[in-house]
VEXMI-559524 format. One record per residue: residue in one letter; residue number from 1; y, x, z of N, C-alpha, C, O in turn. Coordinates in Angstrom, 2 decimals. Atoms other than C-alpha are relative to their C-alpha. Layout:
N
<node residuo="A" num="NUM" n_yy="Y" n_xx="X" n_zz="Z" ca_yy="Y" ca_xx="X" ca_zz="Z" c_yy="Y" c_xx="X" c_zz="Z" o_yy="Y" o_xx="X" o_zz="Z"/>
...
***
This chain:
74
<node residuo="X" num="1" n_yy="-0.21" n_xx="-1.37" n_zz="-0.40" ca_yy="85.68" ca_xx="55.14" ca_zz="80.73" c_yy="-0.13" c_xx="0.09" c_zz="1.51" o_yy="0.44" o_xx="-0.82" o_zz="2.12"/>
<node residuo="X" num="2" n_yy="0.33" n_xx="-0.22" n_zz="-1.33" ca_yy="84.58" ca_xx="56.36" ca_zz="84.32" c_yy="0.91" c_xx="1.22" c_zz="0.28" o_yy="1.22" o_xx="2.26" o_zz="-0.30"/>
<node residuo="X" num="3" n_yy="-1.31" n_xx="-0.68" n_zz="-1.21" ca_yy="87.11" ca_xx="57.53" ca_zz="87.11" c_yy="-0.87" c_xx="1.07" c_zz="-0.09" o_yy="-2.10" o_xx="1.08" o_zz="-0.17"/>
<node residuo="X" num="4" n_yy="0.03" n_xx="-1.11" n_zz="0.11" ca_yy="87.46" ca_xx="61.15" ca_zz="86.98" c_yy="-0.10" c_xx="0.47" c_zz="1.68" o_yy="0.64" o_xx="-0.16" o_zz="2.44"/>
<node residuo="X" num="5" n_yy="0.26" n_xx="0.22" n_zz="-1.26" ca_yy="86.29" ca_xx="62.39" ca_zz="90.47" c_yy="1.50" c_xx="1.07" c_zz="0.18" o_yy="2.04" o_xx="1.87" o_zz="-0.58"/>
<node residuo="X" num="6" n_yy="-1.63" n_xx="-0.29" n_zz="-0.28" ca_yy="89.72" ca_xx="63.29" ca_zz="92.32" c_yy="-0.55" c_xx="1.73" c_zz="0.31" o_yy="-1.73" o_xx="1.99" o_zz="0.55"/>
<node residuo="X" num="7" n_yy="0.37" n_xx="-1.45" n_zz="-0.52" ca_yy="89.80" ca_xx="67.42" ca_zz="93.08" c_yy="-0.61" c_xx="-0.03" c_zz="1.49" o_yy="-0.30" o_xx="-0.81" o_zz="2.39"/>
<node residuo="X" num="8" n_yy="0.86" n_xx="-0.54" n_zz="-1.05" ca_yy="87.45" ca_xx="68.92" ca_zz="95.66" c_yy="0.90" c_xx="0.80" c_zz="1.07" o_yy="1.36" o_xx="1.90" o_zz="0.77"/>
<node residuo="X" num="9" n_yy="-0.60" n_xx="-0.52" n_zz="-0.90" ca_yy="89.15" ca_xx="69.75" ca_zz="98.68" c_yy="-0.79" c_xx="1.09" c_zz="0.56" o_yy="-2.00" o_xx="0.96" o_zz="0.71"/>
<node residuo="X" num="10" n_yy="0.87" n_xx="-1.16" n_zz="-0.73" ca_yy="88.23" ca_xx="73.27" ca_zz="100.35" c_yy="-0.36" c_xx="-0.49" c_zz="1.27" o_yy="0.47" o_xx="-1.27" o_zz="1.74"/>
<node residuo="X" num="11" n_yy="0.62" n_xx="0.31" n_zz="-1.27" ca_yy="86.21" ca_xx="72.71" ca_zz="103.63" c_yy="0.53" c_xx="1.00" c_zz="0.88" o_yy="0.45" o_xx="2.11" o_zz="0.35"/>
<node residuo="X" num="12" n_yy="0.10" n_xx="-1.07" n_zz="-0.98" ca_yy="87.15" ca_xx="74.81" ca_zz="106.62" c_yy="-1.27" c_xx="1.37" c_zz="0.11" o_yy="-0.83" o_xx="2.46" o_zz="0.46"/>
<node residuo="X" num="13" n_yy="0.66" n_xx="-0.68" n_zz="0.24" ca_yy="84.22" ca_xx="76.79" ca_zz="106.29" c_yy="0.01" c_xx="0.81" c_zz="-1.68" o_yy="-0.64" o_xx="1.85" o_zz="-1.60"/>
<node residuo="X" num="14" n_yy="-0.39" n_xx="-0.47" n_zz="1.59" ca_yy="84.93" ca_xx="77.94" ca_zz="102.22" c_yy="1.24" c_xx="0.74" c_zz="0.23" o_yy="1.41" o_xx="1.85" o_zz="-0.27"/>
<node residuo="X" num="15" n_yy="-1.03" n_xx="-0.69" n_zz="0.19" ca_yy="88.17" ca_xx="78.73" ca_zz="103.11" c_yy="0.27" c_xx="1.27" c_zz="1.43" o_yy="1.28" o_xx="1.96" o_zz="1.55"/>
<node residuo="X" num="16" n_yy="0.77" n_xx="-1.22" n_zz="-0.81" ca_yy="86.53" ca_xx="81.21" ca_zz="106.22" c_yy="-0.48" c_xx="0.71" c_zz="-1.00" o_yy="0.11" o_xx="1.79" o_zz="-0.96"/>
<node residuo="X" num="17" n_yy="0.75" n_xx="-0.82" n_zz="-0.10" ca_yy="84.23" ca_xx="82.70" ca_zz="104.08" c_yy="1.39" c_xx="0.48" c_zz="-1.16" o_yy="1.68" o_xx="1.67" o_zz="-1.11"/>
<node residuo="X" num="18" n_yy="-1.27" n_xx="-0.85" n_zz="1.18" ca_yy="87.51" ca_xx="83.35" ca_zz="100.99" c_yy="0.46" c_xx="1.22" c_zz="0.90" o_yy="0.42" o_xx="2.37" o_zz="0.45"/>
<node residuo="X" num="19" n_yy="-0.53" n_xx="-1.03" n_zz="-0.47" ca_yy="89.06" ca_xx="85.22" ca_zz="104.03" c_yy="-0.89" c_xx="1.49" c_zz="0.44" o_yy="-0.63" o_xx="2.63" o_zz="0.82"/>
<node residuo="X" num="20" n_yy="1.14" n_xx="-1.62" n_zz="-0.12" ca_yy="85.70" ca_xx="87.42" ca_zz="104.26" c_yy="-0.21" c_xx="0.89" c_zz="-1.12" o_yy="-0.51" o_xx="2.08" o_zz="-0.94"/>
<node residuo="X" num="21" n_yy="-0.02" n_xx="-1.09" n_zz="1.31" ca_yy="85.64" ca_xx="88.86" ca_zz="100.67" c_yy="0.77" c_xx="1.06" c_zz="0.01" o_yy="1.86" o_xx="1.10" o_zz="0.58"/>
<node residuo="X" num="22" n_yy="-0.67" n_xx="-1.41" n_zz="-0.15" ca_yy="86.71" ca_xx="92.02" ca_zz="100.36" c_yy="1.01" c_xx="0.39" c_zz="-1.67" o_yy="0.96" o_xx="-0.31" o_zz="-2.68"/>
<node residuo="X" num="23" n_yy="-1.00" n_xx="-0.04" n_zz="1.46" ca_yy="89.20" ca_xx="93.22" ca_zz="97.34" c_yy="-0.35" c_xx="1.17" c_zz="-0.22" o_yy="-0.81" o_xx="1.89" o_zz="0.66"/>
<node residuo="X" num="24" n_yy="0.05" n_xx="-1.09" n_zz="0.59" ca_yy="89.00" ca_xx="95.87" ca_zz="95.22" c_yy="0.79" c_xx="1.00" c_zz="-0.17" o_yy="1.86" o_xx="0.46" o_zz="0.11"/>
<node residuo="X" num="25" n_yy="-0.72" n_xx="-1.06" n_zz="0.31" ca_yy="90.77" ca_xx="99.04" ca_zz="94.49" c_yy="1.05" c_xx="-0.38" c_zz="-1.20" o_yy="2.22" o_xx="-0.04" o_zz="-1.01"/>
<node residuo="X" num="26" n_yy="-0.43" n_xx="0.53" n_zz="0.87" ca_yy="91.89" ca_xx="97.33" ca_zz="90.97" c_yy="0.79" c_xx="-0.86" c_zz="0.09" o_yy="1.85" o_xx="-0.86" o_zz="-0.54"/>
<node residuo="X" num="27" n_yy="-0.64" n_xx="1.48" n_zz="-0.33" ca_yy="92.84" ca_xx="93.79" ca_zz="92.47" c_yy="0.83" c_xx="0.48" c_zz="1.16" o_yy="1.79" o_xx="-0.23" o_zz="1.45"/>
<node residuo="X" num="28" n_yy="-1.41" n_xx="-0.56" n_zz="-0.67" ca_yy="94.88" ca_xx="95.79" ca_zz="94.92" c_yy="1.28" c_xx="0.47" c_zz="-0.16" o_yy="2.33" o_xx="0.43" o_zz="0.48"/>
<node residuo="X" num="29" n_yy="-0.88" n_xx="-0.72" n_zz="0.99" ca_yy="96.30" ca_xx="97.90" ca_zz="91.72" c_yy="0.79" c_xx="-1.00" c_zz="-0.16" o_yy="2.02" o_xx="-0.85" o_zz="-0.13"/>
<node residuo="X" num="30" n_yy="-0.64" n_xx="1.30" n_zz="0.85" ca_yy="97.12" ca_xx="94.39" ca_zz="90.51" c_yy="0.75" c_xx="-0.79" c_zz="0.91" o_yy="1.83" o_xx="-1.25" o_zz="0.53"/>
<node residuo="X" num="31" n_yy="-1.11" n_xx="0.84" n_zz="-1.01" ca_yy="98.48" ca_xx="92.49" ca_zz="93.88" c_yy="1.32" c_xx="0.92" c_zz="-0.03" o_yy="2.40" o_xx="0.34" o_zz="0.12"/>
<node residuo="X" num="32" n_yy="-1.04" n_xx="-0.77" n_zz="-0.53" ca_yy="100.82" ca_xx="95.61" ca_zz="94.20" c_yy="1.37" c_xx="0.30" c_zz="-1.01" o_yy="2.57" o_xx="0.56" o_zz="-0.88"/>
<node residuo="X" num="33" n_yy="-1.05" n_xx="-0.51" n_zz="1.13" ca_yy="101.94" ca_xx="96.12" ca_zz="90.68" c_yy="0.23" c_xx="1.15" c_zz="-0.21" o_yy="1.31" o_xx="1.42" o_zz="-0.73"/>
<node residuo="X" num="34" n_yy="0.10" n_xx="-1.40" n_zz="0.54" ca_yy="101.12" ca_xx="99.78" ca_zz="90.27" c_yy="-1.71" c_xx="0.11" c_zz="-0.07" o_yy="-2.66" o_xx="-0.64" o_zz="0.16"/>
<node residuo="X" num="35" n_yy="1.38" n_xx="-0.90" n_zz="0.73" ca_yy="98.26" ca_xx="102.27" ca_zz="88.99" c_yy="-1.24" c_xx="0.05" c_zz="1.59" o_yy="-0.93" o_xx="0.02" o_zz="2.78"/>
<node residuo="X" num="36" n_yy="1.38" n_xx="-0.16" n_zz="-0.68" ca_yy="94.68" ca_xx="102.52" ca_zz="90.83" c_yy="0.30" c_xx="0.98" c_zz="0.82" o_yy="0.13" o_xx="0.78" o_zz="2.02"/>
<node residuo="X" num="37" n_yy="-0.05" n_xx="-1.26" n_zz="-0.55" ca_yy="95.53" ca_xx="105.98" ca_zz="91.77" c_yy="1.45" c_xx="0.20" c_zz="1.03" o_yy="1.58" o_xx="0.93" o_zz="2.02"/>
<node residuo="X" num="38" n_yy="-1.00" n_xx="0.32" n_zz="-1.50" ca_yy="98.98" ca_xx="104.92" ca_zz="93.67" c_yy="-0.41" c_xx="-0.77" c_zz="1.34" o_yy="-0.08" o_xx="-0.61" o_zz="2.52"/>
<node residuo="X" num="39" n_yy="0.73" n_xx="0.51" n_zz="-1.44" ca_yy="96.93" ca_xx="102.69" ca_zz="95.77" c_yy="-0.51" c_xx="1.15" c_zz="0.53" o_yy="-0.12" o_xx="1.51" o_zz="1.65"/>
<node residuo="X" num="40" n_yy="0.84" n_xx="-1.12" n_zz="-1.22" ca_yy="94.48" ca_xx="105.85" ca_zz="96.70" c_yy="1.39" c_xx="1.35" c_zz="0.39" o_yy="1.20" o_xx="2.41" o_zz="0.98"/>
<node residuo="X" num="41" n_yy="-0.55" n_xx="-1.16" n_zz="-0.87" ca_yy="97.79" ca_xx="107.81" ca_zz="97.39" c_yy="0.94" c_xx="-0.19" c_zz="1.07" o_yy="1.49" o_xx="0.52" o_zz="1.91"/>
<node residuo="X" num="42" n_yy="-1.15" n_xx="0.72" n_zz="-1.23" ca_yy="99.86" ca_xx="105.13" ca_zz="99.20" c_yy="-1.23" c_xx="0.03" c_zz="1.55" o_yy="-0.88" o_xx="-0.03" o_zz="2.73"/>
<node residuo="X" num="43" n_yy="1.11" n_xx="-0.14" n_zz="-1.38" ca_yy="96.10" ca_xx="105.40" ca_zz="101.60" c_yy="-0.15" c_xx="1.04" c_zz="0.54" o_yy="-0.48" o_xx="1.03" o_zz="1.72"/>
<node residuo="X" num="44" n_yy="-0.28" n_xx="-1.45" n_zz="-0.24" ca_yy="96.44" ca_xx="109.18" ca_zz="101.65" c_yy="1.44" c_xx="0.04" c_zz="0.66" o_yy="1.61" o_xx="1.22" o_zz="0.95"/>
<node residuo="X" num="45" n_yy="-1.32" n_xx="-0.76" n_zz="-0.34" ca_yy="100.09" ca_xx="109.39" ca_zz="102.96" c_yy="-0.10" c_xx="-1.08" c_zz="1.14" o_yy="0.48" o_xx="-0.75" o_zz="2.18"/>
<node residuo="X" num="46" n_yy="0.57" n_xx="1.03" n_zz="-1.43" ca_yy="98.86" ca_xx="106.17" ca_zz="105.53" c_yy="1.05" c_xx="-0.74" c_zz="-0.22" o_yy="1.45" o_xx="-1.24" o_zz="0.83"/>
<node residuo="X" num="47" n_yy="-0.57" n_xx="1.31" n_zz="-0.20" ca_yy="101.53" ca_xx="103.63" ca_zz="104.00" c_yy="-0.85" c_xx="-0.75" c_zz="-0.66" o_yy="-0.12" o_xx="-1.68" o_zz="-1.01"/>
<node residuo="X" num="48" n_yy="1.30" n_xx="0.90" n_zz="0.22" ca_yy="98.33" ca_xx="101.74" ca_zz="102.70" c_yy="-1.18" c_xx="-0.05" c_zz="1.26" o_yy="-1.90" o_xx="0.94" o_zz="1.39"/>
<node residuo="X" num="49" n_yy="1.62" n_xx="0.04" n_zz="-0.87" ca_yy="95.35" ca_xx="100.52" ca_zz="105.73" c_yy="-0.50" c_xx="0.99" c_zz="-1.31" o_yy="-0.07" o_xx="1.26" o_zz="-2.43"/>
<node residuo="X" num="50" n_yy="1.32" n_xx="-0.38" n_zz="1.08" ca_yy="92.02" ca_xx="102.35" ca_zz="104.44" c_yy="-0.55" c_xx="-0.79" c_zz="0.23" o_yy="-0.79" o_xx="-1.43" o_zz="1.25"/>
<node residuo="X" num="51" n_yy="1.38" n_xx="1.16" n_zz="0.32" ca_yy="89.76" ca_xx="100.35" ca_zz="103.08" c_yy="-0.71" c_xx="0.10" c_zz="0.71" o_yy="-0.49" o_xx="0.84" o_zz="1.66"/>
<node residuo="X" num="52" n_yy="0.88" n_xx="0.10" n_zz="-0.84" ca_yy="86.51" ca_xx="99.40" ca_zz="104.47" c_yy="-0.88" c_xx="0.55" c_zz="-0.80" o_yy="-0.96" o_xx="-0.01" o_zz="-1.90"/>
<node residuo="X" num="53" n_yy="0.81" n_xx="-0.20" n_zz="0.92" ca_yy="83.62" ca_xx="101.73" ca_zz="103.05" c_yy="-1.07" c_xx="-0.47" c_zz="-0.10" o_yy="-1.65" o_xx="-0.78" o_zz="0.94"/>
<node residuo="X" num="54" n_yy="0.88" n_xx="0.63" n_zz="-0.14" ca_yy="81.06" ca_xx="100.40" ca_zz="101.86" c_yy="-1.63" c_xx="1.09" c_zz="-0.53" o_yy="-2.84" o_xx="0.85" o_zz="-0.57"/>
<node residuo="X" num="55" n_yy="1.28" n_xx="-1.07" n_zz="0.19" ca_yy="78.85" ca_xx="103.51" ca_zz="100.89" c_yy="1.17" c_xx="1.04" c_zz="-0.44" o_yy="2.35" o_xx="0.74" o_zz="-0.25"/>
<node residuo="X" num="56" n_yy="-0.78" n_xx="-0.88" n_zz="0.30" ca_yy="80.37" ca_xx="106.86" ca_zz="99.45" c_yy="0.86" c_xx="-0.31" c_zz="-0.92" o_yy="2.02" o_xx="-0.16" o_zz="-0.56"/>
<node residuo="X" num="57" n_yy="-0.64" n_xx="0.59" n_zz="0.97" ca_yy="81.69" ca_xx="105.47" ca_zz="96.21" c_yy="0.30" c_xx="-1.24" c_zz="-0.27" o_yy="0.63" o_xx="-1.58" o_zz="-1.41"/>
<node residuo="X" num="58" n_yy="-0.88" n_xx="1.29" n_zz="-0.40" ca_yy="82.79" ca_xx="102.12" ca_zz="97.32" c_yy="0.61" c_xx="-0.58" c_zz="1.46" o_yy="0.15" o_xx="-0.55" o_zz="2.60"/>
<node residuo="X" num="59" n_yy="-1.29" n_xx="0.02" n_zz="-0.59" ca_yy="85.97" ca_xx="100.96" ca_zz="98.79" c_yy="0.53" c_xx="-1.35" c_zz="-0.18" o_yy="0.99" o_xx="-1.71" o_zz="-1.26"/>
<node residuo="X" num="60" n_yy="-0.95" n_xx="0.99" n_zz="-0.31" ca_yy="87.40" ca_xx="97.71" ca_zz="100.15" c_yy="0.65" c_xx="-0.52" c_zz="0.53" o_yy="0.41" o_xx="-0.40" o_zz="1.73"/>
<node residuo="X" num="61" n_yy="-1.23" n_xx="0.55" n_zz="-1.06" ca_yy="90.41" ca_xx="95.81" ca_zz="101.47" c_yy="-0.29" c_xx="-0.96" c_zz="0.80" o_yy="-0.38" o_xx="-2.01" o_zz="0.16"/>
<node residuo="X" num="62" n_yy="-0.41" n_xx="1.69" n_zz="-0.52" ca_yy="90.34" ca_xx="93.02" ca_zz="103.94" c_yy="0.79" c_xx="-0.53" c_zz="-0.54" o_yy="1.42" o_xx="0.38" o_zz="-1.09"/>
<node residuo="X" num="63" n_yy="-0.97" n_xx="0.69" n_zz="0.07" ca_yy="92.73" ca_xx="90.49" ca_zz="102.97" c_yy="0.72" c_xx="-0.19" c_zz="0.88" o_yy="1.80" o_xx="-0.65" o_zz="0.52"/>
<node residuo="X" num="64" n_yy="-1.09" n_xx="0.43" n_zz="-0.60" ca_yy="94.36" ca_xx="90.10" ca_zz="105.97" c_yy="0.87" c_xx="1.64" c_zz="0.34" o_yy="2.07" o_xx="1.62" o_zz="0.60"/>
<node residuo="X" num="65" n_yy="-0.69" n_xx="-0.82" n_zz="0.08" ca_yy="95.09" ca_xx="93.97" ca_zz="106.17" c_yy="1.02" c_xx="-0.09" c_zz="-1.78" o_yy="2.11" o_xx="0.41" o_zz="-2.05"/>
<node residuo="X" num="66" n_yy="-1.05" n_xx="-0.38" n_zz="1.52" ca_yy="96.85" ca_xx="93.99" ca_zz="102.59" c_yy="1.08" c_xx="-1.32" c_zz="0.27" o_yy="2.13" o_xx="-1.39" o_zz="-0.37"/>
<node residuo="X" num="67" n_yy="-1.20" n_xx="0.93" n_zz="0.43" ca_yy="98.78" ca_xx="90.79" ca_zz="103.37" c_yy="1.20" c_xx="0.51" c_zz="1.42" o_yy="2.43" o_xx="0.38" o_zz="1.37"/>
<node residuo="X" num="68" n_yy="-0.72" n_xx="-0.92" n_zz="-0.98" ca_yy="99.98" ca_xx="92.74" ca_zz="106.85" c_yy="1.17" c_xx="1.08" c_zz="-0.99" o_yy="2.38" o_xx="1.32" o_zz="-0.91"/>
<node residuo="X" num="69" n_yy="-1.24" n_xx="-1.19" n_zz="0.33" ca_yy="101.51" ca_xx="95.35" ca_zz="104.82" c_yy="0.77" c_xx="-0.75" c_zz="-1.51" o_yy="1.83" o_xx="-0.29" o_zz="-1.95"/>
<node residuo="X" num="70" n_yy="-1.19" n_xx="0.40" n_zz="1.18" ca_yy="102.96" ca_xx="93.36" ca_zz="101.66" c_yy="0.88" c_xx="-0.81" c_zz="0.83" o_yy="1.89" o_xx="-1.22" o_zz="0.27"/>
<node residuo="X" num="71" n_yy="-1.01" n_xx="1.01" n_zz="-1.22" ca_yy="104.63" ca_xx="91.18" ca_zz="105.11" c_yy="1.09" c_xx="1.14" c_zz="0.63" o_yy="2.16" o_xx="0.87" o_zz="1.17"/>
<node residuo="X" num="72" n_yy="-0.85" n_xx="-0.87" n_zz="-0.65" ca_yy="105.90" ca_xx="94.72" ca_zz="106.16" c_yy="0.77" c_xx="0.48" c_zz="-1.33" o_yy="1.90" o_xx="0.85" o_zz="-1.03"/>
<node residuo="X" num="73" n_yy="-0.29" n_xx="-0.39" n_zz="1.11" ca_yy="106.71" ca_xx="95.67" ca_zz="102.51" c_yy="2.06" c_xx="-0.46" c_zz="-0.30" o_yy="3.09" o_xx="0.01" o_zz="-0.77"/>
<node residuo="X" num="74" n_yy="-1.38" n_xx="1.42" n_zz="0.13" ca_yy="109.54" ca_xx="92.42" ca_zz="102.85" c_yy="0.97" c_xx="0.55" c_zz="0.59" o_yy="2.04" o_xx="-0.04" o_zz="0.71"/>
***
């Protein structure tokens, strides 16, 4: 039987580009633990950043703004 190769460590560069993806409206629903439509009203009353647009009908988070406000949330 041949050694199982040990887990793949993230590189400094992989774990740059994780912090460049952008999140969704949904996966925001889901970090927060409420409905789609409380995220777009917690962004309307300005205790949510606005997203970053990305054309008229798309909308995304940085990660480091959403972890700012679940740090202010505490």
């Amino acid at each position: 039987m041949k050694d199982a190769a040990p887990p793949r460590v993230a590189d400094a560069a992989e774990v740059q580009l994780d912090r460049l993806r952008l999140i969704t409206v949904e996966k925001v629903a889901e970090l927060l633990a409420v409905s789609t439509r409380h995220v777009w009203r917690l962004v309307a009353t300005g205790r949510l950043p606005a997203p970053v647009r990305l054309g008229r009908r798309s909308a995304r988070w940085r990660p480091g703004d959403l972890e700012s406000f679940i740090k202010e949330m505490k």
